[in-house]
SEDREN-204786 format. One record per residue: residue in one letter; x, y, z of N, C-alpha, C in turn. Coordinates in Angstrom, 2 decimals. Atoms other than C-alpha are relative to their C-alpha. Layout:
<sites>
 guvo     nc1     nc2     nc3    cac1    cac2    cac3     cc1     cc2     cc3
    A       X       Y       Z       X       Y       Z       X       Y       Z
...
</sites>
This chain:
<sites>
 guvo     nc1     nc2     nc3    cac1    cac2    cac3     cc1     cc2     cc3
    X   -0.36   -1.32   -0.47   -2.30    9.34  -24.67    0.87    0.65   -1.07
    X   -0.83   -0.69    0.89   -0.74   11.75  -27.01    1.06    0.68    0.16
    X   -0.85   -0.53    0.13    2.63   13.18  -27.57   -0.35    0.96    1.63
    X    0.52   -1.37   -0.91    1.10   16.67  -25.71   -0.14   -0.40    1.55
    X   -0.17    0.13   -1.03   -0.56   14.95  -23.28    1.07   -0.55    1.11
    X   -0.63    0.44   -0.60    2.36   12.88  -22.01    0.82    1.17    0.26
    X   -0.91   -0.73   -0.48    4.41   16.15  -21.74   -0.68    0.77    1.01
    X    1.14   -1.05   -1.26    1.56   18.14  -19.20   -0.06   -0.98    1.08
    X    0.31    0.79   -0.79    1.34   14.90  -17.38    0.72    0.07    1.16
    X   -0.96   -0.12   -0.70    2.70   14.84  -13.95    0.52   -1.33    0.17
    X   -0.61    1.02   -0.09    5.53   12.66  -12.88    0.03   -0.33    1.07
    X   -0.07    0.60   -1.12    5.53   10.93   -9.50    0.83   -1.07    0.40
    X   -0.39    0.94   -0.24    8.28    9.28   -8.08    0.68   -0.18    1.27
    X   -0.71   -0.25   -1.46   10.84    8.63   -5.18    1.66    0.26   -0.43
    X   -1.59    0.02    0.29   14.41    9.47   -4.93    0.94   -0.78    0.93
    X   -1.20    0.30   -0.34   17.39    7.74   -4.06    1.50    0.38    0.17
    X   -1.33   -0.59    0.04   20.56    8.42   -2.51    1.12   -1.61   -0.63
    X   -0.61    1.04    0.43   23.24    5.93   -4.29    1.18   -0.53    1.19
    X   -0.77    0.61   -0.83   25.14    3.90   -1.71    1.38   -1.01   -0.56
    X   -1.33    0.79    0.52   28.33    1.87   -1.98   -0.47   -1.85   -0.45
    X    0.00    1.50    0.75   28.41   -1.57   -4.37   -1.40    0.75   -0.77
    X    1.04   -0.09    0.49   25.72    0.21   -5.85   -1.36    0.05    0.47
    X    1.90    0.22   -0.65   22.74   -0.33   -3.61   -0.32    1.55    0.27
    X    0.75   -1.19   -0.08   20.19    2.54   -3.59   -0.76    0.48    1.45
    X    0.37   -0.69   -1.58   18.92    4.28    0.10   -1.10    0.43   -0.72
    X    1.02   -0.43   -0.10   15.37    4.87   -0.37   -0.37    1.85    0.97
    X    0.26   -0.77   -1.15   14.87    8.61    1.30   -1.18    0.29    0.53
    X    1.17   -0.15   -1.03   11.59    8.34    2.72    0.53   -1.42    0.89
    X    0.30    0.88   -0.97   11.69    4.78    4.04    1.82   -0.74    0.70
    X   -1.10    0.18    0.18   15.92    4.18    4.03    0.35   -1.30   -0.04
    X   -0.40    0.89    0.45   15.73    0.87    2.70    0.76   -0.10   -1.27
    X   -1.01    0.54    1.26   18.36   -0.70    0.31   -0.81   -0.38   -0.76
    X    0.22    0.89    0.89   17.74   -1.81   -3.00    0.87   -0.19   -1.30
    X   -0.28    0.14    1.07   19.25   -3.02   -6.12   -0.69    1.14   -1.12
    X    0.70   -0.56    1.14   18.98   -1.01   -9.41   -1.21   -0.63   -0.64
    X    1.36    0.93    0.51   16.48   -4.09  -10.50   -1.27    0.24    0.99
    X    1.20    0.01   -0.48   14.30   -3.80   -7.55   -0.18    1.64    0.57
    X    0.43   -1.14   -0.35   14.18   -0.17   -6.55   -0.90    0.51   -1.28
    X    1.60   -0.79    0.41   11.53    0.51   -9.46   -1.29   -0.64    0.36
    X    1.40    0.04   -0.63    9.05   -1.30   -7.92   -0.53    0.72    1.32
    X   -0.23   -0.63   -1.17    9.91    0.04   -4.50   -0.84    1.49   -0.13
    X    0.05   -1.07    0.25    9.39    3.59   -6.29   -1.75    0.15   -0.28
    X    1.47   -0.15    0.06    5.56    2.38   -7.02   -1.08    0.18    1.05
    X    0.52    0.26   -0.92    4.82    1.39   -3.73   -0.26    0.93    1.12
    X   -0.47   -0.73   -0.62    4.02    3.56   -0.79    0.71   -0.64    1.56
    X   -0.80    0.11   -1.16    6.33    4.01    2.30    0.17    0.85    0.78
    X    0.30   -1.02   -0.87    6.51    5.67    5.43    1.94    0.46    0.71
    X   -1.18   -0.09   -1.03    9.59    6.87    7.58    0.29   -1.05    1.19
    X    0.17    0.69   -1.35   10.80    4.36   10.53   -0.17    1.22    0.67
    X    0.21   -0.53   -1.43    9.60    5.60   13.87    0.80   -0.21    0.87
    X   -0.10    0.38   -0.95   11.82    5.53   16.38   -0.36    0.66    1.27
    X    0.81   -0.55   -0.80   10.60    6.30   19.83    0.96   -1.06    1.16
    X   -0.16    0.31   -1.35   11.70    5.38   23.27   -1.10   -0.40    1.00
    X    0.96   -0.05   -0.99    9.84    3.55   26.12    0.26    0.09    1.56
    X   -0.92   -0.22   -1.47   12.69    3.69   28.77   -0.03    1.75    0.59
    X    0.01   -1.40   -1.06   12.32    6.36   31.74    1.22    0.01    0.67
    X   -0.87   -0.40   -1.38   15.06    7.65   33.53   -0.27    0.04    1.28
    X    0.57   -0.43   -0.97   14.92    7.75   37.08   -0.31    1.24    0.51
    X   -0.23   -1.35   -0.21   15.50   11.10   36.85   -1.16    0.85   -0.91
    X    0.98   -0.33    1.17   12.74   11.83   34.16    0.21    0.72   -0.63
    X   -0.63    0.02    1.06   15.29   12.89   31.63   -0.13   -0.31   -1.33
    X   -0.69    1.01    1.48   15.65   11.35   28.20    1.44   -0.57    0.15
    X   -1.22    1.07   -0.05   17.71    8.33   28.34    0.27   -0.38   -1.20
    X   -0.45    0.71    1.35   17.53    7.22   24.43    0.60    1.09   -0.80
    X    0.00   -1.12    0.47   19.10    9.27   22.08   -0.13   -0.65   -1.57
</sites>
């Protein structure tokens, strides 16, 4: 690939928020990682956790928050 092309090329990656001792917060999937292993992390894909509720109120409310 040439000079040129590597500058037109797009870049694709993930970002991190930096956490305390250093570990990195993934913001799609908010797993930890080390500076060593968050570039593989950054290859891989990942989704958001789900959380979801299966508890009913008796009142048929929202009980989870």
């Amino acid at each position: 690939m040439s000079a040129n092309e590597q500058c037109n090329s797009e870049l694709i990656g993930k970002v991190f928020h930096v956490r305390s001792h250093g570990l990195l917060e993934c913001v799609v999937c908010g797993e930890l990682f080390t500076r060593k292993t968050a570039p593989a992390h950054a290859e891989v894909d990942c989704y958001p956790s789900i959380e979801f509720c299966l508890l009913e109120s008796a009142q048929g409310g929202e009980q989870c928050h």
